[in-house]
N, C-alpha and C positions, 0 to 999 in steps of 0.2 A: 251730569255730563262732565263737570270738573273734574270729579273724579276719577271714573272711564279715565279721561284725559292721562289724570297723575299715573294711574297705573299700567298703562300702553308706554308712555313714554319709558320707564323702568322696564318694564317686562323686552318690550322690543333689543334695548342695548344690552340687556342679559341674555338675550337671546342671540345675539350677535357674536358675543362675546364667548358663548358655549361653540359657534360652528366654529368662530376661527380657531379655538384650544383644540375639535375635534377633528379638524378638518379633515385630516389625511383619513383616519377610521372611516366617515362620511364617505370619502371619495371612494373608500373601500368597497364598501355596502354597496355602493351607486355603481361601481366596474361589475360589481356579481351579479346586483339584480339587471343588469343589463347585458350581460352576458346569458343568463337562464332566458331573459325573453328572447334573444336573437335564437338561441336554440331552438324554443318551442317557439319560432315560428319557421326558422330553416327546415326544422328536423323535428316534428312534433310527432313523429313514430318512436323517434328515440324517446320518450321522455314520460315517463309513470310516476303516479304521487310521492313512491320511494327514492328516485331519485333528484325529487324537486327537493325533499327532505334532505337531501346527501346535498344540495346545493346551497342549498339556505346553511346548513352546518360548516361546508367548502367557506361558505360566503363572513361567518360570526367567525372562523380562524385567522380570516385574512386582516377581519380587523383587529380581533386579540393582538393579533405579531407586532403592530403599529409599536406599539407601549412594552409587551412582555411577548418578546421576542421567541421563547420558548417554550411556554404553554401552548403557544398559538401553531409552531410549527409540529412539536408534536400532536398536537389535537390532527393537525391538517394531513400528516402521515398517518397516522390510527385513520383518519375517513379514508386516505387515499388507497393504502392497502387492501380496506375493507372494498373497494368499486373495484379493485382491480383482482378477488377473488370470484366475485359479482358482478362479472363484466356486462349482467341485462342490466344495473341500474347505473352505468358509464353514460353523461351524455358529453357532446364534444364542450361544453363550456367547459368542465374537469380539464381540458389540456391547454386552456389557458390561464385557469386561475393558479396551475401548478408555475410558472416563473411567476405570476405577482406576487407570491407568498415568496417564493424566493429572494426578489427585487426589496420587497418591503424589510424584509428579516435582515438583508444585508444595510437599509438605510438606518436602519437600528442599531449598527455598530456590531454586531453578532457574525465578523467574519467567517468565523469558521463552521458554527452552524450552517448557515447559510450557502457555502460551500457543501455542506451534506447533504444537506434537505437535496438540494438540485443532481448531487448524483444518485442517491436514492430516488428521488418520484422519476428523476431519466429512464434509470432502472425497473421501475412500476410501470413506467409508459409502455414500456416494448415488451411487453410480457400480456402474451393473450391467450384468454384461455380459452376462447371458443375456436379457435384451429388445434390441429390434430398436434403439432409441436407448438406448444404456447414460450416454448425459449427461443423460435427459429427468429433470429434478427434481419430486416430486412434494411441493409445500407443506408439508402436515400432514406428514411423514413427518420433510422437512427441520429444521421447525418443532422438532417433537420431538428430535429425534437431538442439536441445538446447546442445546436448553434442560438434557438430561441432561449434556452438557459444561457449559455453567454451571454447573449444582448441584456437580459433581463440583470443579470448579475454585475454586468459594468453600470446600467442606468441605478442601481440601486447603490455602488459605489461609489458614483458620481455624487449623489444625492447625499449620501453619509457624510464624504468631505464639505460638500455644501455646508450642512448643517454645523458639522465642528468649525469651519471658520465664521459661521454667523454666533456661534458659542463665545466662540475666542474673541470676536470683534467686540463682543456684546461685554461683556467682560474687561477689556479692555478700556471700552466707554465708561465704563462704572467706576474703574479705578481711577481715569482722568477725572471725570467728576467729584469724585471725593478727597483727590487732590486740588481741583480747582475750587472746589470747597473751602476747604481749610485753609487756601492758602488768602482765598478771602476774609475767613476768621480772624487770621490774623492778622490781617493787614488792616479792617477796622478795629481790631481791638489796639493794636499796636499803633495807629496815625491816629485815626479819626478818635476812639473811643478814649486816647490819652490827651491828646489835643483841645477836648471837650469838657473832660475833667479840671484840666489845666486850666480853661474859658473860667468854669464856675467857679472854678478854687480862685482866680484872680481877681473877679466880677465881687466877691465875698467879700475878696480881703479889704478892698478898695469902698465897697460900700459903707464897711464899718468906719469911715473919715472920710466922707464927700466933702469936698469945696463947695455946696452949697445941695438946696433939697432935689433941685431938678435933677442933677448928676448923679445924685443916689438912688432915686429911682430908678432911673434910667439903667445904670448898674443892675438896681436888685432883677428890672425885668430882660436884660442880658441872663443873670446866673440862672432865670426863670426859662428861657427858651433852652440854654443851652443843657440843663437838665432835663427839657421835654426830649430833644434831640438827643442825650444819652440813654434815655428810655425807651426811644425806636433800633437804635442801635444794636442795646441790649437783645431785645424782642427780635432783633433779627440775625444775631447772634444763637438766639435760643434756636431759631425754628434752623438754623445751618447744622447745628451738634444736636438737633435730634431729628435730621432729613439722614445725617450720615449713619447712626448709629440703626438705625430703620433699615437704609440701603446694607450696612452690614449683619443685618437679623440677631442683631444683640440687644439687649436691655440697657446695658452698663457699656462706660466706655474701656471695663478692664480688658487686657486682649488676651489673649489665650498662652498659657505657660508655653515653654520651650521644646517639651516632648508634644504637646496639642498640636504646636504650628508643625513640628517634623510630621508626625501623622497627619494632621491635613495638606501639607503638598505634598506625601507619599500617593494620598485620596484621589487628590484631582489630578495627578499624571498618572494614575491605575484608570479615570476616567476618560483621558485621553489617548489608550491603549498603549503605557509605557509601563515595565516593568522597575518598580521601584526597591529601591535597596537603600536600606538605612541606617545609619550607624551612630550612637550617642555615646561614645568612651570616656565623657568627663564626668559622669554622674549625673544624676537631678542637680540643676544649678538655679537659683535664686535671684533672677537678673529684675532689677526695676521696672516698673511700667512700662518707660519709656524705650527702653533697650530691648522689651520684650516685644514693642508696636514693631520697631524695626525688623527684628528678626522674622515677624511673622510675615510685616510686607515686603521684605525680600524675598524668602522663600514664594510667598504667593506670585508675585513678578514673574522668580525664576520659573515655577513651576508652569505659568504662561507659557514662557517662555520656548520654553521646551515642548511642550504641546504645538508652539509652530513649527519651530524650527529642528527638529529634534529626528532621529530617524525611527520611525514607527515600529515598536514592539521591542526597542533595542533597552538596555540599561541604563539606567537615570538611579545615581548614588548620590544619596544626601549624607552629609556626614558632618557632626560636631566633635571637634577634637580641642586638646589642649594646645597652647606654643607660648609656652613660657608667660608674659605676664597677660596675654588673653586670650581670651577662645575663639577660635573659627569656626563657623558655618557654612557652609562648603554644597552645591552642587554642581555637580558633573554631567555633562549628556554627549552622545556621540552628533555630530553634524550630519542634517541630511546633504543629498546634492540637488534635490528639488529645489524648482527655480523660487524665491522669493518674493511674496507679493506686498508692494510696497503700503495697498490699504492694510495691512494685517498691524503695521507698527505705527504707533503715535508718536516715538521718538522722544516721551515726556517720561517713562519707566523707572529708565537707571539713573538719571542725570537726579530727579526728585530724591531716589534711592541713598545717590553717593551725600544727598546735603543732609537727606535725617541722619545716614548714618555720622557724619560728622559734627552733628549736634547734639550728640550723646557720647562724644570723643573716640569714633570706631570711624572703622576706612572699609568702603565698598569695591573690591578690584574685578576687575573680567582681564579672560585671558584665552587665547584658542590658538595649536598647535595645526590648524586646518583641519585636523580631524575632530577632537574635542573641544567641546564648550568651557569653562568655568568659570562661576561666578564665585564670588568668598565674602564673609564679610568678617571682620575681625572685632573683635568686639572686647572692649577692655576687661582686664579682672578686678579691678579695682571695685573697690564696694558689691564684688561678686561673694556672695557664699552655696556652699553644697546644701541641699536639704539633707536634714538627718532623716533616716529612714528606719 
């Protein structure tokens, strides 16, 4: 019975845990096969094992699209084409699943697909082959058929933006945290963890010539706690620089060269449908660890950044150039005029941003003309060299 026990309790939160990752697919499946039944009971002349098949396949496209946006809409055009040369095995659930695959295809970020698929299957809609003209369009019918694609294509846009600013928030948290992290690191390694050293070192010194036995003791078991207490410290020091290094999917605390960090915030503003343009004119450069943390969590900031606020699909230029005795890091985004929502910013970003950079002797500037963004960071040449190549 224990066991039974041990293994329900594991199995249930895994199970749990698989609907919430699948849910939307789920909810998929659950709109089709509820659609096919309401047919075969409205309409069960309509409806032959050939096209229960065409629905159940309608029904595995809809949730392909959830995840891989294009598989699933071309799968779902190949079915839809084929019922609509084949108009015996058409039943009405086909004209509804045709906007949720639209709806869905657009929550996936797949604008402009999404835009197709919908005036293509519009297009399959109105086309019938069992009257004498299968091109003759009937107004109201048409009317209707592209108004239900609208609806379905703002509800599905609605939803995508949802999702990018639970991204962007999500994201945001993690960067706070790994600031609020470290800044705890150092602040016990820096107060508490020096202040305790300092305990034992003076507990030590003192014990080696007590004024008598009792105070020496007393002494040795001070440098005795105060070593257990730098030992939890430690310990808790360990598990903060290896919760951050986890939270950043690294192994090691090196951070990623100079041309990696450009490439990866080109990445993630190509993920938040922004055109990236990028430009390195100083060569491979050579910067220290700690000048290389910086440059990569600035760019990562900006690249946020820009994903909010930034006008969608517009150009975002990253660029490293020379100025005399250091180099700039540089990007650029054009301003949306979308209204601003104030959960989106922490306010903790730049201000952290401008103190690392000045603790590796470089200067963090922002600057905007109303139209344009830009952030810069300047970063000394000093103890910079070129890779030889």
């Amino acid at each position: 019975m224990l066991m039974v026990s041990r293994d329900n309790s594991g199995v249930i939160p895994t199970a749990m845990k698989s609907i919430r990752r699948f849910r939307l697919e789920i909810g998929m499946v659950i709109c089709g096969l509820a659609l096919i039944l309401v047919t075969n009971v409205l309409r069960p002349y309509d409806v032959n094992p050939l096209s229960l098949l065409f629905a159940v396949a309608f029904t595995a496209a809809m949730a392909l699209a959830v995840r891989f946006p294009l598989p699933g809409a071309l799968l779902f055009l190949s079915l839809f084409t084929v019922v609509t040369l084949y108009p015996e095995h058409r039943i009405a659930a086909f004209t509804f699943m045709a906007p949720l695959l639209v709806a869905v295809t657009m929550r996936a970020g797949a604008t402009r697909l999404a835009i197709a698929c919908a005036v293509l299957l519009w297009f399959l809609g109105l086309i019938e082959r069992r009257s004498e003209n299968p091109f003759a369009v009937d107004p109201l019918p048409a009317f209707i058929w592209a108004g239900l694609f609208v609806i379905f294509l703002l509800i599905g846009w609605e939803a995508s933006r949802s999702l990018r600013q639970r991204r962007m928030l999500y994201e945001q948290w993690e960067i706070d945290m790994r600031n609020r992290r470290r800044e705890l690191a150092e602040t016990l390694h820096d107060s508490v963890a020096s202040s305790l050293t300092s305990i034992v070192m003076r507990s030590e010194a003192l014990a080696l010539d007590p004024p008598d036995t009792e105070t020496g003791q007393e002494l040795e078991d001070i440098a005795d706690a105060a070593r257990q207490s730098m030992q939890e410290v430690r310990a808790l020091l360990k598990i903060l620089d290896t919760e951050e290094r986890e939270n950043n999917g690294a192994t090691e605390t090196t951070p990623p060269s100079l041309t990696q960090s450009v490439q990866n915030a080109a990445q993630k503003l190509r993920t938040y449908q922004l055109n990236s343009h990028t430009e390195i004119s100083t060569g491979l450069l050579d910067f220290n660890s700690a000048r290389l943390e910086v440059v990569n969590k600035m760019l990562n900031e900006a690249a946020l950044n820009a994903g909010k606020y930034a006008v969608r699909r517009s150009k975002v230029s990253i660029t490293v150039n020379s100025h005399g005795d250091y180099v700039r890091v540089e990007m650029r985004n054009l301003i949306s005029r979308r209204p601003v929502d104030p959960a989106m910013s922490s306010g903790l970003g730049i201000p952290a941003l401008v103190q690392m950079a000045s603790n590796v002797g470089g200067k963090l500037s922002t600057s905007s003309d109303g139209e344009t963004w830009i952030i810069a960071l300047d970063v000394p040449k000093e103890g910079v060299q070129k890779i030889k190549q």
